[in-house]
VMD Tcl script that builds the backbone (N, CA, C; Angstrom):
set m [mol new atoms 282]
animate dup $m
set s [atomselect $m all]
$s set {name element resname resid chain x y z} {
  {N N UNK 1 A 68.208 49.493 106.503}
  {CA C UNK 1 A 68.894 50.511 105.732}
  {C C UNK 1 A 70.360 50.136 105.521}
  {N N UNK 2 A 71.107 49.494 106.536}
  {CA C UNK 2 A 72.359 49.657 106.640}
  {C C UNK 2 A 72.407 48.263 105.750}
  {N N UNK 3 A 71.449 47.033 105.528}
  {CA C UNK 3 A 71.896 46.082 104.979}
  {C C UNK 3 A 71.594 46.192 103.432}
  {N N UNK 4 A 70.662 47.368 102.855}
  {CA C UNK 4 A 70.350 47.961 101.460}
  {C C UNK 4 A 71.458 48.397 100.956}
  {N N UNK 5 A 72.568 48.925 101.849}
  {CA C UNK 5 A 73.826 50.002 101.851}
  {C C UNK 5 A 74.639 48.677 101.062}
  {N N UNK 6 A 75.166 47.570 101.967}
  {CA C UNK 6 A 75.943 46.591 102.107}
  {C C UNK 6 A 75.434 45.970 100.372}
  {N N UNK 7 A 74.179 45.556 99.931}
  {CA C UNK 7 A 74.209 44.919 99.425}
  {C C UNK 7 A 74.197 45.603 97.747}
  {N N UNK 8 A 73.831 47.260 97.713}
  {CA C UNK 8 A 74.136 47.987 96.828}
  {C C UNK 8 A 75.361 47.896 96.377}
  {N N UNK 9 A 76.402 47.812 97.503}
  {CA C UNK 9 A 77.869 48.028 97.278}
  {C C UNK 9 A 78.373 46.626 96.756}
  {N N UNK 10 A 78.054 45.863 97.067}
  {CA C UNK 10 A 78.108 44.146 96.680}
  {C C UNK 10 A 77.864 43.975 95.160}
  {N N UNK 11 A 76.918 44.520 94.828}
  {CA C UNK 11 A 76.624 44.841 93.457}
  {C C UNK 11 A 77.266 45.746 92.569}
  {N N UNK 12 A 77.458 46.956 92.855}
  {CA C UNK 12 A 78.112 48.148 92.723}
  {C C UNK 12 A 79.933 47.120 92.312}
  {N N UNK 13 A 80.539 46.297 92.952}
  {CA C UNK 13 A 81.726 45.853 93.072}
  {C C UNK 13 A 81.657 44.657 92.041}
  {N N UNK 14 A 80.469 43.952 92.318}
  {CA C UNK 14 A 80.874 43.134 91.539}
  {C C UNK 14 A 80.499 43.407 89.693}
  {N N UNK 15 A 79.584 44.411 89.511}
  {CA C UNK 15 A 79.642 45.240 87.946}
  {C C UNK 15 A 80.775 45.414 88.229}
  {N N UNK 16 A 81.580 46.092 88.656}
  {CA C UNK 16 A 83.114 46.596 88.008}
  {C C UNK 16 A 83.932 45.674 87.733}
  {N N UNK 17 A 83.905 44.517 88.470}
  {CA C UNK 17 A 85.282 43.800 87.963}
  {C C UNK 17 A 84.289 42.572 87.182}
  {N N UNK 18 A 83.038 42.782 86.194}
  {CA C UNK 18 A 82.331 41.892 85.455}
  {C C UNK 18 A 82.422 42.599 84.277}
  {N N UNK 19 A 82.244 43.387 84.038}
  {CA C UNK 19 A 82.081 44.625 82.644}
  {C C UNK 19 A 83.352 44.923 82.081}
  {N N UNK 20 A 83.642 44.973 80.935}
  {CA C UNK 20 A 84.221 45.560 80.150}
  {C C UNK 20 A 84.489 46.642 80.363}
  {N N UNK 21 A 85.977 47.534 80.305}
  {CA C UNK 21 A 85.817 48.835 80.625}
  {C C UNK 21 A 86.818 49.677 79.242}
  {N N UNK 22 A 86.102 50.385 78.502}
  {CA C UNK 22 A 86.771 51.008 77.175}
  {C C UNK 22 A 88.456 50.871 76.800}
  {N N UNK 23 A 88.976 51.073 78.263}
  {CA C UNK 23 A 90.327 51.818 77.804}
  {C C UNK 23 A 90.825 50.333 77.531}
  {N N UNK 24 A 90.035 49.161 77.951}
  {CA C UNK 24 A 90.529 47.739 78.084}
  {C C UNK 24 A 90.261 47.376 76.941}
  {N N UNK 25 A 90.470 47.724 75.776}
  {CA C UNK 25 A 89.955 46.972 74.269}
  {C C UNK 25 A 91.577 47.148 73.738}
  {N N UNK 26 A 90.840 45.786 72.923}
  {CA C UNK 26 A 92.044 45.278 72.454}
  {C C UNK 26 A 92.952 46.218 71.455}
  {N N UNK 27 A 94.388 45.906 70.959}
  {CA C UNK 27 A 95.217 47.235 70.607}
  {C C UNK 27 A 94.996 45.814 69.276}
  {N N UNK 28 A 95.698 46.557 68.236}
  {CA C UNK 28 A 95.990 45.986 67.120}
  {C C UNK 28 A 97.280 46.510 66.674}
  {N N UNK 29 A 98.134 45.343 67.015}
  {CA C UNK 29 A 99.730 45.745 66.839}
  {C C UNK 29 A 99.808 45.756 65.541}
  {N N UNK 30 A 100.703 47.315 64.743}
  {CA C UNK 30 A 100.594 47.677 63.987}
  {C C UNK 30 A 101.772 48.665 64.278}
  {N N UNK 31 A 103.258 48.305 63.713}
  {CA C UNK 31 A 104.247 49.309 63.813}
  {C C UNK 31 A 103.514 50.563 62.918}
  {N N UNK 32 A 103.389 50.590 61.691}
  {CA C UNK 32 A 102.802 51.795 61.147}
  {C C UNK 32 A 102.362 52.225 61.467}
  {N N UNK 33 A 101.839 52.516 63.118}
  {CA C UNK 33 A 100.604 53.713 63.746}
  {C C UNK 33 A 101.808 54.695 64.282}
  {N N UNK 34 A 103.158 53.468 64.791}
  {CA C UNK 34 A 104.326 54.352 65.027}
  {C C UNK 34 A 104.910 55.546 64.030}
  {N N UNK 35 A 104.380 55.650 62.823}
  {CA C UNK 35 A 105.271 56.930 62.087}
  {C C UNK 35 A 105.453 58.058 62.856}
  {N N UNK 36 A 104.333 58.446 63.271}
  {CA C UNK 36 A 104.731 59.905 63.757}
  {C C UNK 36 A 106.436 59.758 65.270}
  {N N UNK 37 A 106.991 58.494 65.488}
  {CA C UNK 37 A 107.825 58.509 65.947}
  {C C UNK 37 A 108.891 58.424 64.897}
  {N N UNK 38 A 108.750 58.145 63.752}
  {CA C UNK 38 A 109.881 57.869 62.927}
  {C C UNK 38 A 111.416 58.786 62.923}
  {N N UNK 39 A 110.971 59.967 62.988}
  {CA C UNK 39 A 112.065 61.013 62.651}
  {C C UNK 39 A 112.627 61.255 64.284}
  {N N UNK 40 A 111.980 60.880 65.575}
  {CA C UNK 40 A 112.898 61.172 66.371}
  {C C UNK 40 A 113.553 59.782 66.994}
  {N N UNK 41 A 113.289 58.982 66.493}
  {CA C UNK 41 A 113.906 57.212 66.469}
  {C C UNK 41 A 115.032 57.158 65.598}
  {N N UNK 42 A 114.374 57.250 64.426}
  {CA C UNK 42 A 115.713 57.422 63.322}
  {C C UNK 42 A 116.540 58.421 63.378}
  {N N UNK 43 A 116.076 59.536 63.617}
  {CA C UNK 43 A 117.297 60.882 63.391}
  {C C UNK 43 A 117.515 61.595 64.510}
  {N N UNK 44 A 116.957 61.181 66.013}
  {CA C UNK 44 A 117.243 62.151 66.863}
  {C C UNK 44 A 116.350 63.505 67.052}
  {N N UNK 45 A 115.240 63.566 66.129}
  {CA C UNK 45 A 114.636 65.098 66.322}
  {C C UNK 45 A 113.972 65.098 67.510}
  {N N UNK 46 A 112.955 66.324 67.645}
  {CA C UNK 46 A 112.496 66.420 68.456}
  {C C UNK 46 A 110.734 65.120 68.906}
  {N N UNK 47 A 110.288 65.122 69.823}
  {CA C UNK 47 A 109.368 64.139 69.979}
  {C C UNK 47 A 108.101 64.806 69.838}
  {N N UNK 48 A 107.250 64.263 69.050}
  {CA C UNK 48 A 105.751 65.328 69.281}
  {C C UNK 48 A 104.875 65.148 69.954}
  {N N UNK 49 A 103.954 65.547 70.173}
  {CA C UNK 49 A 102.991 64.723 70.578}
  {C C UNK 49 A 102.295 64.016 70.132}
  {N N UNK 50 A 102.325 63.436 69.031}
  {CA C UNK 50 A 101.709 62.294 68.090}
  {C C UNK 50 A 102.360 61.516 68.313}
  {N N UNK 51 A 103.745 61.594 68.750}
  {CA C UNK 51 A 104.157 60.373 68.820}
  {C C UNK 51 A 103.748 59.443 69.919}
  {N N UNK 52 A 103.636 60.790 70.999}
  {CA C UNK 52 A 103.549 60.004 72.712}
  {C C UNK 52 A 102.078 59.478 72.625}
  {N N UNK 53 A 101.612 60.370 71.964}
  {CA C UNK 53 A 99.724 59.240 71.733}
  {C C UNK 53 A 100.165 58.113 71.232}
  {N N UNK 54 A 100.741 58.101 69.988}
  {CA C UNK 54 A 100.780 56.438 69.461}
  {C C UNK 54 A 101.600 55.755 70.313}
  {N N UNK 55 A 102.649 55.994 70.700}
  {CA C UNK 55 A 103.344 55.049 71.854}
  {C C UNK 55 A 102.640 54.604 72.893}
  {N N UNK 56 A 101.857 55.706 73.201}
  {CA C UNK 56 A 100.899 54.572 74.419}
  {C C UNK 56 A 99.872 54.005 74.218}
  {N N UNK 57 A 99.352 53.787 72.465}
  {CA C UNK 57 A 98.457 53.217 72.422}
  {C C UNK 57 A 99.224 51.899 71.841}
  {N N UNK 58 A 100.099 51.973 71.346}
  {CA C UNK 58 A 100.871 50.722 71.254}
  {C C UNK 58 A 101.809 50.128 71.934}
  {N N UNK 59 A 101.511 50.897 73.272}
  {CA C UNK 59 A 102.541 49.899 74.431}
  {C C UNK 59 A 102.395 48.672 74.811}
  {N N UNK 60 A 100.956 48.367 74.822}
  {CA C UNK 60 A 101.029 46.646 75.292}
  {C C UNK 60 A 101.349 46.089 73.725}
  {N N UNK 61 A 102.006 46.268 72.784}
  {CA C UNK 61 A 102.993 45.602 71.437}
  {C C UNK 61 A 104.321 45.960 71.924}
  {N N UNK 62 A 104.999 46.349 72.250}
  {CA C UNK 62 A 106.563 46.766 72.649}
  {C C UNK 62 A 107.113 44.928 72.745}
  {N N UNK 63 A 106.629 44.624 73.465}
  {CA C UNK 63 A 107.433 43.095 73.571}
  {C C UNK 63 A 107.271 42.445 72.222}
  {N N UNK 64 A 105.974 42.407 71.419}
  {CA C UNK 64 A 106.494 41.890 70.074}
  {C C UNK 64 A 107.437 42.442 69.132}
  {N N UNK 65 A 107.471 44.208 69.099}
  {CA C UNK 65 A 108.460 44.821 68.250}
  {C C UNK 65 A 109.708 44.583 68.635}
  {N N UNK 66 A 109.938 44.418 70.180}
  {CA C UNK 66 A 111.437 43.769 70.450}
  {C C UNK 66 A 111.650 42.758 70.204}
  {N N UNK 67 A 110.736 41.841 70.320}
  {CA C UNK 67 A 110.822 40.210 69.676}
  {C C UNK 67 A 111.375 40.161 68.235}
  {N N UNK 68 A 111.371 41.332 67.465}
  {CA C UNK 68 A 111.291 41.236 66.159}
  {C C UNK 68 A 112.775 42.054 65.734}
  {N N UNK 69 A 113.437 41.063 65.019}
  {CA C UNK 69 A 114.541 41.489 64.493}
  {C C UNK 69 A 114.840 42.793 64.303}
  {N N UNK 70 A 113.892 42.742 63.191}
  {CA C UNK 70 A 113.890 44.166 62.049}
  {C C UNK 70 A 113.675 45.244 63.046}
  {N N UNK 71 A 112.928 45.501 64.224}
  {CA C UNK 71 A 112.331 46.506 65.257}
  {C C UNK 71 A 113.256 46.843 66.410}
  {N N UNK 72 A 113.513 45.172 66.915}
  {CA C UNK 72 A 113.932 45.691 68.291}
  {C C UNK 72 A 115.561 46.667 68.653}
  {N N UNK 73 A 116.599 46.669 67.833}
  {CA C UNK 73 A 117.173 47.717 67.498}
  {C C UNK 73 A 116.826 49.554 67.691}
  {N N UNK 74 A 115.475 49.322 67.022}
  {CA C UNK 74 A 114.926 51.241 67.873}
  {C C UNK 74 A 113.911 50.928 69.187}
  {N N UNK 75 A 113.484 49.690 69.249}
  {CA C UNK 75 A 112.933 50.061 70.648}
  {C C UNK 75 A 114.038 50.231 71.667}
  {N N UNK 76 A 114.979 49.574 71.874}
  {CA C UNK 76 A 116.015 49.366 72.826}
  {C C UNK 76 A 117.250 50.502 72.327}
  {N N UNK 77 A 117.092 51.169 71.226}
  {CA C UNK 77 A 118.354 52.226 71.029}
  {C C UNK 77 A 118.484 53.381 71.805}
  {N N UNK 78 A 119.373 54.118 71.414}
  {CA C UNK 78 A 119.256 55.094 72.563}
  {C C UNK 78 A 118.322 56.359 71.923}
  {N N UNK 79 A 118.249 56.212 70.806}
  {CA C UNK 79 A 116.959 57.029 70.831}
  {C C UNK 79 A 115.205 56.719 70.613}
  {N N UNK 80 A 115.396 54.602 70.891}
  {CA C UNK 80 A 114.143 54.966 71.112}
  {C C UNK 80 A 113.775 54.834 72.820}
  {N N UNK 81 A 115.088 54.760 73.299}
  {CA C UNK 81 A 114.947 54.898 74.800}
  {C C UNK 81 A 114.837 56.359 75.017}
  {N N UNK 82 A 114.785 57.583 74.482}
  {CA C UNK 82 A 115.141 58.874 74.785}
  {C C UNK 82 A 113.707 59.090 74.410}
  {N N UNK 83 A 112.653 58.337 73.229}
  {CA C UNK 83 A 111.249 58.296 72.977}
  {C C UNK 83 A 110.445 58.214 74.023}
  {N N UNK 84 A 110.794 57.130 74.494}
  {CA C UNK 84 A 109.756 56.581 75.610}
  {C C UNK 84 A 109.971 57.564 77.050}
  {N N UNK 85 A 111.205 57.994 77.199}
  {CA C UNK 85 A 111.272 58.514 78.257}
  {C C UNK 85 A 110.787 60.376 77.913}
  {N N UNK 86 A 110.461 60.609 76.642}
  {CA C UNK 86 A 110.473 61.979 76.664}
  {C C UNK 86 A 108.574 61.613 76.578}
  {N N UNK 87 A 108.140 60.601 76.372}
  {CA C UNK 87 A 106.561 60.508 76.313}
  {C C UNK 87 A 106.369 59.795 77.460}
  {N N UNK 88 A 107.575 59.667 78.747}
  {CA C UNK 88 A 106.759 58.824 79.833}
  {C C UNK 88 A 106.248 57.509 79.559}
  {N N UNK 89 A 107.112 56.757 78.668}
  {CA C UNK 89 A 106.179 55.350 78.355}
  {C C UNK 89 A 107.770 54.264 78.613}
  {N N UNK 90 A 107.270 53.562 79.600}
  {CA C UNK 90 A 108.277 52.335 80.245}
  {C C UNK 90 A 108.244 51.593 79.053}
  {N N UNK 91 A 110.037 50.992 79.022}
  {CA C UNK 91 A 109.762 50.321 78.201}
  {C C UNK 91 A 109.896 48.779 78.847}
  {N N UNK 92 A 109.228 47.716 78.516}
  {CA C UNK 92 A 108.959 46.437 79.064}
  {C C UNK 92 A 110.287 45.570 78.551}
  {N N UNK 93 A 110.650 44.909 79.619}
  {CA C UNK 93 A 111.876 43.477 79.420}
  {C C UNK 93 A 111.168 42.574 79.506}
  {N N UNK 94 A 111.433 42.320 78.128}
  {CA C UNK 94 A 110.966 41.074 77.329}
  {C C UNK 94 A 111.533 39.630 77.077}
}
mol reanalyze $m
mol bondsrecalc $m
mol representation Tube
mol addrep $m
């Protein structure tokens, strides 16, 4: 019994770190999913909650939008630092 236990769990461990797991699919960096941050990046408004969804679905991209001329200016400004911190999303040093 106790070695059915052992070897369930052996199995049980090694599916988890063999399988694919949903939230692990790939993002498709795409500043335009960012609009709904536009108006509190650019102008200071308030943050919605559309924004904090798209920010964390485009957090593993943050290091390319800072990589990027044209971008990294509102990731690193002070209001898109006031973004990330009002949606709880770290921003990565790149």
């Amino acid at each position: 019994m106790k070695m059915k236990a052992i070897t369930l769990l052996c199995i049980y461990t090694l599916l988890c770190f063999t399988t694919q797991h949903p939230f692990a699919a790939a993002v498709t960096c795409d500043v335009s999913q960012l609009s709904p941050c536009m108006g509190p990046i650019l102008y200071g408004s308030a943050t919605p909650p559309a924004c904090c969804s798209s920010l964390k679905m485009q957090q593993p991209c943050f290091c390319q939008y800072a990589r990027n001329p044209t971008y990294s200016g509102y990731v690193y400004g002070s209001n898109g630092r006031r973004v990330a911190s009002d949606c709880k999303v770290s921003l990565p040093r790149c």
